[in-house]
C-alpha positions as CSV (number, residue, x, y, z in Angstrom):
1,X,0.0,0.0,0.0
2,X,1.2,3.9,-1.0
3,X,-0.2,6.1,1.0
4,X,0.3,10.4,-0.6
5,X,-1.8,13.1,-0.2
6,X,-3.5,14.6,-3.5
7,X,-3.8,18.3,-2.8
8,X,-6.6,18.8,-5.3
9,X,-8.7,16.7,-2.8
10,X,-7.0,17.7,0.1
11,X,-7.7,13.9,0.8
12,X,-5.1,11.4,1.6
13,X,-5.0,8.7,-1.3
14,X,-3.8,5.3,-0.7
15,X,-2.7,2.7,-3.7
16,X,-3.6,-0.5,-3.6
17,X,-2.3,-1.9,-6.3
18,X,-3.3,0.4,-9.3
19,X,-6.4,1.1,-7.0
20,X,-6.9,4.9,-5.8
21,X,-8.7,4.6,-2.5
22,X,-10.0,7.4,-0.3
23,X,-11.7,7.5,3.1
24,X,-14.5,10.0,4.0
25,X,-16.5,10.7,7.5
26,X,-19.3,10.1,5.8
27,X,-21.6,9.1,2.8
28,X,-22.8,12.5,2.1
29,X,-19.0,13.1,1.6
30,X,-18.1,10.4,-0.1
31,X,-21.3,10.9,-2.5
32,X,-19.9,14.2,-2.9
33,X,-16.1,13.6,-3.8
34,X,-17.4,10.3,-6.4
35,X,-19.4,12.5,-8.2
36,X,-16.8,15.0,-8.8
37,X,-14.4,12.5,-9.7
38,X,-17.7,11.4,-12.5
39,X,-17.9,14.7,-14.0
40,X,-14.6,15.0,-14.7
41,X,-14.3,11.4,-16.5
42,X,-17.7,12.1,-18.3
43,X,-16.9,15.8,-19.2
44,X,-13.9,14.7,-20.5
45,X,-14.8,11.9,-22.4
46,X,-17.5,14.5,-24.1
47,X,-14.5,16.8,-24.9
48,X,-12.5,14.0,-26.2
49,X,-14.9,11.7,-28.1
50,X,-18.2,14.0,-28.6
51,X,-20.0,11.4,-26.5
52,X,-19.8,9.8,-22.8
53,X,-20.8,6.2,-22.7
54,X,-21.6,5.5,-18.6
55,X,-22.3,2.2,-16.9
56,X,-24.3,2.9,-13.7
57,X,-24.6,0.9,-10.4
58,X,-28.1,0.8,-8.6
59,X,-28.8,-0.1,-5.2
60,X,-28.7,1.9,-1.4
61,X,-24.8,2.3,-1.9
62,X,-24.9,4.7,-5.2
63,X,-28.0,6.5,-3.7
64,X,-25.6,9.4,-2.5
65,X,-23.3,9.5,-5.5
66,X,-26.1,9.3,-7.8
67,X,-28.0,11.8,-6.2
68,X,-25.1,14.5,-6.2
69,X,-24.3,13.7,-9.5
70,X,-27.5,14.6,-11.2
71,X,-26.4,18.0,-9.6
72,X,-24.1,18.6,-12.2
73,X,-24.7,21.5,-14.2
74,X,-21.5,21.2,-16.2
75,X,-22.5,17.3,-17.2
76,X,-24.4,17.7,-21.1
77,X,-26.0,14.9,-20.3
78,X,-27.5,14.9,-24.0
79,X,-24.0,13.7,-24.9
80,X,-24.6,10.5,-22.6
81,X,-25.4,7.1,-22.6
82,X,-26.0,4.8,-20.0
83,X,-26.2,1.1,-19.5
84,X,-27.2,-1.3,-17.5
85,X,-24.9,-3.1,-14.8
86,X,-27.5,-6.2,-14.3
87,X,-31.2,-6.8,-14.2
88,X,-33.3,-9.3,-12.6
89,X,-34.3,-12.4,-14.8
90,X,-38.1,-11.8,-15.0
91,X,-39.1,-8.4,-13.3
92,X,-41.1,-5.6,-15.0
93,X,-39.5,-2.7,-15.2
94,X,-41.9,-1.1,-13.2
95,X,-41.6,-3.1,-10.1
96,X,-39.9,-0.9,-7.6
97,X,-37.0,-3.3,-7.5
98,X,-36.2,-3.4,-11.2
99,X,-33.0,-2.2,-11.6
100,X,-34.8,-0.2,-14.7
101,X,-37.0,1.5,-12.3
102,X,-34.3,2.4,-10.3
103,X,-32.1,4.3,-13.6
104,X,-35.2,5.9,-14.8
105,X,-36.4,7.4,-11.5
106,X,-33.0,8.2,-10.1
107,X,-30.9,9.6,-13.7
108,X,-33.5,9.5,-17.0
109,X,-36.4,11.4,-15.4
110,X,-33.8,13.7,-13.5
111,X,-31.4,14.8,-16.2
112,X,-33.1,13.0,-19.5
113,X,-29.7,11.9,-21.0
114,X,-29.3,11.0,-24.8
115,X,-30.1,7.6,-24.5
116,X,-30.4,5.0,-22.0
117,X,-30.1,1.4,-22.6
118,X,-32.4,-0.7,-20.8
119,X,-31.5,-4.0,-20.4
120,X,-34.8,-6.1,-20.5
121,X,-34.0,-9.3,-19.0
122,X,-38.1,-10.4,-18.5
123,X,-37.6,-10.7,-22.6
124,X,-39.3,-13.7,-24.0
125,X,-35.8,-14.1,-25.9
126,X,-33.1,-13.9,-23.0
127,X,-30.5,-15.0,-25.1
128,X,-31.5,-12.7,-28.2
129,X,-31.6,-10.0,-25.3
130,X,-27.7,-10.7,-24.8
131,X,-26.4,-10.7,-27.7
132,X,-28.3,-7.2,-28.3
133,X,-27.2,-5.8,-25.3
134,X,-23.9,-7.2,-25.6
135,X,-23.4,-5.1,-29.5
136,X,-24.6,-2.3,-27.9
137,X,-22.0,-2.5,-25.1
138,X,-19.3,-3.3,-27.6
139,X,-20.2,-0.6,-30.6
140,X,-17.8,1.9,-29.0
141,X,-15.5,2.5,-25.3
142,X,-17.2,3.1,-22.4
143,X,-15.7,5.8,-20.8
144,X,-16.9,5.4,-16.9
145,X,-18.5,2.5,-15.1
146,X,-19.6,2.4,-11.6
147,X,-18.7,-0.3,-9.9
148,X,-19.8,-1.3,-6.2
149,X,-18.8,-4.1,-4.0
150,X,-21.3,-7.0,-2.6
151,X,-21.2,-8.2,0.7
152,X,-19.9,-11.2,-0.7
153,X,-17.7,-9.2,-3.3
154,X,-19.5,-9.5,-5.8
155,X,-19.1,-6.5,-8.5
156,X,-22.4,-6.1,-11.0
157,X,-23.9,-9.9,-10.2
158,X,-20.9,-11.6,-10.6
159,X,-21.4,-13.5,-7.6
160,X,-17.7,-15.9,-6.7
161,X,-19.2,-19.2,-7.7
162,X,-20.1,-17.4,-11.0
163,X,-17.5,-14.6,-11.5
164,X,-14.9,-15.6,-14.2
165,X,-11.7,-12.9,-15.1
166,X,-11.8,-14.0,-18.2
167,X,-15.0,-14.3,-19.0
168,X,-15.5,-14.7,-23.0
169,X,-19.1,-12.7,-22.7
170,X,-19.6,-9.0,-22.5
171,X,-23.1,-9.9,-20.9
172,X,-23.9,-13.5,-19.4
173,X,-27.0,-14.8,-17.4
174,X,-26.4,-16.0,-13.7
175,X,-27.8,-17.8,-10.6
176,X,-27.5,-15.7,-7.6
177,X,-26.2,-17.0,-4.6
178,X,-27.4,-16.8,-1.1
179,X,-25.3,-14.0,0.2
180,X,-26.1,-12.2,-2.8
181,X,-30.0,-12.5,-2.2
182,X,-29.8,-11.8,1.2
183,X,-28.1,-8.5,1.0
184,X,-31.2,-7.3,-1.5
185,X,-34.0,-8.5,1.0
186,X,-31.9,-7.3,4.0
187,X,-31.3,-3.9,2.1
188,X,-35.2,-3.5,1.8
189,X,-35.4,-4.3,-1.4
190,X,-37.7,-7.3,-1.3
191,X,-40.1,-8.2,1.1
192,X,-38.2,-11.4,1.9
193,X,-35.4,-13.8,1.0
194,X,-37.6,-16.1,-0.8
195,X,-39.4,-13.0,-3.0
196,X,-35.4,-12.1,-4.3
197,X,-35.4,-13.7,-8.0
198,X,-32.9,-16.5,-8.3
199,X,-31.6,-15.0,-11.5
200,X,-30.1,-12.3,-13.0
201,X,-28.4,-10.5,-16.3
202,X,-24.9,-9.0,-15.8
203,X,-22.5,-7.3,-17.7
204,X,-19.6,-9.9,-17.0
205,X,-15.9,-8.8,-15.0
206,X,-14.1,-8.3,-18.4
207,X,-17.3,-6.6,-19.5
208,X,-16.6,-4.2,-16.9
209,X,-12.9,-4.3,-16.9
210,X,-13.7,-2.5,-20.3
211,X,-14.7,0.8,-19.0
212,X,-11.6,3.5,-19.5
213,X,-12.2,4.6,-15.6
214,X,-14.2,2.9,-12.4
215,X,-15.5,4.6,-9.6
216,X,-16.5,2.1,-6.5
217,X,-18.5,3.7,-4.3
218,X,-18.7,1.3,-1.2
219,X,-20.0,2.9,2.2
220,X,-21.6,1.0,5.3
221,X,-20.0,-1.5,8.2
222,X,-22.0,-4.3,6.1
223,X,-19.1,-3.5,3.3
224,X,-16.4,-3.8,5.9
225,X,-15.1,-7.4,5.0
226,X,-15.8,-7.2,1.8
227,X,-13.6,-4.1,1.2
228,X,-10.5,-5.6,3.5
229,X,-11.1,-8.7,0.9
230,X,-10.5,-6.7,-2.0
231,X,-7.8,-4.6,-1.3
232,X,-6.0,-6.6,1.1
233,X,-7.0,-10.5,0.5
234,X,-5.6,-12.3,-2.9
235,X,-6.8,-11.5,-6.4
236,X,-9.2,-13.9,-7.1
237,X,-12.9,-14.8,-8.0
238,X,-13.3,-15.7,-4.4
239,X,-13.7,-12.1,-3.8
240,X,-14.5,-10.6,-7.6
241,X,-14.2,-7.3,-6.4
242,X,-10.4,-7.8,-5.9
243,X,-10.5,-7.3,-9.6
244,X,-10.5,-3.0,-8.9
245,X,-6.4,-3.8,-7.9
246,X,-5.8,-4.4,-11.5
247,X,-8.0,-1.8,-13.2
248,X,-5.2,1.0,-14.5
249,X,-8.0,3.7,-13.5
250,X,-10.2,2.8,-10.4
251,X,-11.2,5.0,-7.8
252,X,-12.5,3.5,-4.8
253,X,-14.9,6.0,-2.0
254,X,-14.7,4.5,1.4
255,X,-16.7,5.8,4.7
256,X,-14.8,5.4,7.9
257,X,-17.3,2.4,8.6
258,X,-16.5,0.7,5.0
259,X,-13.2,1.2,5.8
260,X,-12.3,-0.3,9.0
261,X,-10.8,-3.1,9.0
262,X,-8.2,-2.4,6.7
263,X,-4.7,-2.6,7.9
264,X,-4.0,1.0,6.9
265,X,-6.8,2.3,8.4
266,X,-5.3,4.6,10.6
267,X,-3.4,6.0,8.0
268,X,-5.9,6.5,5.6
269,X,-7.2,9.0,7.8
270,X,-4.2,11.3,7.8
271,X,-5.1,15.0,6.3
């Protein structure tokens, strides 16, 4: 681990691995700084290319960063498009769950952004639906992707009995596992364990790995393990989220609760 201080954060920055990971007091903060760090990689990417292609992560730990970063007023958010990271096998987009619900209530109703690209995994035609999304994903870079960590380390729904580095598919179908269903009924999300759908779409770990940048967002004590196993265990499937070590352009947002039981800790919290 390299631990230096980046003045234009005033925010001490620690390295693990090619990983740039910073520690705030709270998730308002933490929100905040992530979706400064966005705007610059999308605002960019518009200067550079004409166009900003964004995958977005759903669920209670983006809820601050996305909310900030619909703020933006220096984001021309008719030069973006966003995907998917995963859907559930099955669900209509307008349950409250759907992952679709989630994007258009949270960014295409907020800042109506050139195009969004659903990912309809209750399609009759799952496999047609794939390969479609899958063209779409691979027609042009993505310039940003948002990537959070599981409870079990997962990253999108690549759960570890599923997760494969080197994954030939840009977008595969998946059985959830336990852990994995758990966290979205404990997070509210579903009335119980049992209501969670056993199957989901996801854009796969070299799918991701594709994006130019990352930004993991990963606040909460439930996060805890999970972050110590990805910056500090082995790089491996058993904890997919390792995979951000290796990523030439990853940012990780930490909370002091997310962050605790790192080994540099206490040094992560130097100003």
């Amino acid at each position: 681990m390299i631990i230096h201080m980046d003045q234009t954060l005033d925010q001490a920055t620690s390295f693990y691995g090619t990983a740039a990971v910073r520690v705030y007091a709270s998730k308002r903060e933490l929100g905040a700084a992530a979706a400064e760090q966005a705007e610059k990689a999308i605002t960019g990417a518009i200067e550079r290319s004409g166009l900003a292609r964004i995958i977005v992560a759903t669920g209670n730990s983006q809820l601050e960063v996305t909310s900030e970063l619909v703020k933006r007023a220096a984001i021309d958010w008719k030069a973006v498009e966003v995907f998917h990271m995963d859907e559930y096998v099955g669900l209509s987009p307008n349950h409250p769950s759907s992952f679709r619900y989630w994007i258009r209530t949270r960014i295409e109703e907020m800042v109506h952004p050139r195009k969004v690209h659903y990912l309809a995994a209750d399609s009759d035609d799952i496999e047609a639906e794939i390969e479609r999304y899958s063209k779409l994903m691979t027609a042009a870079p993505i310039h940003l992707a948002f990537v959070g960590f599981g409870e079990n380390g997962h990253i999108a729904f690549n759960d570890p009995p599923v997760a494969d580095f080197h994954d030939p598919a840009i977008v595969k179908r998946v059985i959830l596992d336990a852990a994995c269903r758990l966290q979205q009924s404990g997070e509210g999300h579903f009335h119980d364990f049992e209501s969670v759908p056993k199957e989901a779409l996801t854009v796969t770990c070299p799918g991701l790995f594709r994006a130019e940048a990352w930004i993991s967002c990963v606040p909460d004590s439930r996060k805890a393990e999970a972050v110590r196993n990805a910056l500090e265990g082995p790089i491996s499937t058993a904890c997919p989220a390792s995979l951000v070590r290796t990523h030439p352009k990853a940012h990780v947002y930490l909370d002091n609760a997310s962050a605790a039981l790192l080994n540099g800790f206490a040094a992560l919290q130097e100003r």
